[in-house]
N, C-alpha and C positions, 0 to 999 in steps of 0.2 A: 405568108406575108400578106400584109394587107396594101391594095396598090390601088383601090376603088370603093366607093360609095356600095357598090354589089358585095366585096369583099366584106364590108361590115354589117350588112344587113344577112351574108351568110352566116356568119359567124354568129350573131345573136341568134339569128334559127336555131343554128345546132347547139347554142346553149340554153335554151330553155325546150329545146327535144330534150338535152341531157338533165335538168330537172324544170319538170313545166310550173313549180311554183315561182319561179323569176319571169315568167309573162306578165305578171303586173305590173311589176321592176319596169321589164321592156318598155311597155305600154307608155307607161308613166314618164318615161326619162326621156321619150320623143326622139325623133332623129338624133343619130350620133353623125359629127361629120368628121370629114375626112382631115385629120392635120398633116402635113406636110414638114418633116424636120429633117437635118443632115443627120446619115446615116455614120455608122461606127462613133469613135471614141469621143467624136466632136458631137455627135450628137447625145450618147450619153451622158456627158460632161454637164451639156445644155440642160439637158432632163433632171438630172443631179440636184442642179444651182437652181432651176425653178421651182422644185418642190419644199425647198428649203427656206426661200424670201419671197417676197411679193416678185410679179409677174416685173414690173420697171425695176426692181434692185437688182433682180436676176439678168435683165438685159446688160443693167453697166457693169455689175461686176463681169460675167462676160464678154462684154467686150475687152473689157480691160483686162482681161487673163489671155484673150484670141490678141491681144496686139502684143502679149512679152512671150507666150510658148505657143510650138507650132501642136495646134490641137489635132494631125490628123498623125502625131506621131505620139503614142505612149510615153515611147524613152524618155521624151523631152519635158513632157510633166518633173519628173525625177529630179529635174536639173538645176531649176532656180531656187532658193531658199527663201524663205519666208520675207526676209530682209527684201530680196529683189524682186519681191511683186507690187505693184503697184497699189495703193490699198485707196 
């Protein structure tokens, strides 16, 4: 798990010990910092919806999915129909 600025700056180590051609990669792309998101299905959900729209689309659709199902339960995904999400 990564839980610190240390944490990531390890993990780059050991990934360009495991091929030292991505130390330029490293070099190049400068600090990685640290993000901070909720953890489980609320956070994957998150992660989902942002890779898919611009960074503000992804907030309101979001929000608006976090105020009709309880994201920290699976099941409940399941449960509303298309018709009852808020669009």
């Amino acid at each position: 798990m990564i839980h610190t600025l240390a944490d990531i700056e390890a993990a780059l180590d050991a990934l360009v010990r495991a091929d030292p051609r991505l130390a330029p990669v490293v070099a190049r792309a400068g600090p990685v910092p640290l993000r901070r998101t909720a953890g489980g299905l609320r956070g994957l959900v998150g992660t989902i919806t942002a890779q898919q729209v611009s960074r503000a689309s992804a907030d309101a659709i979001f929000a608006r999915l976090a105020g009709e199902v309880d994201l920290d339960d699976a099941a409940a995904l399941l449960g509303p129909s298309d018709e009852a999400l808020p669009r």
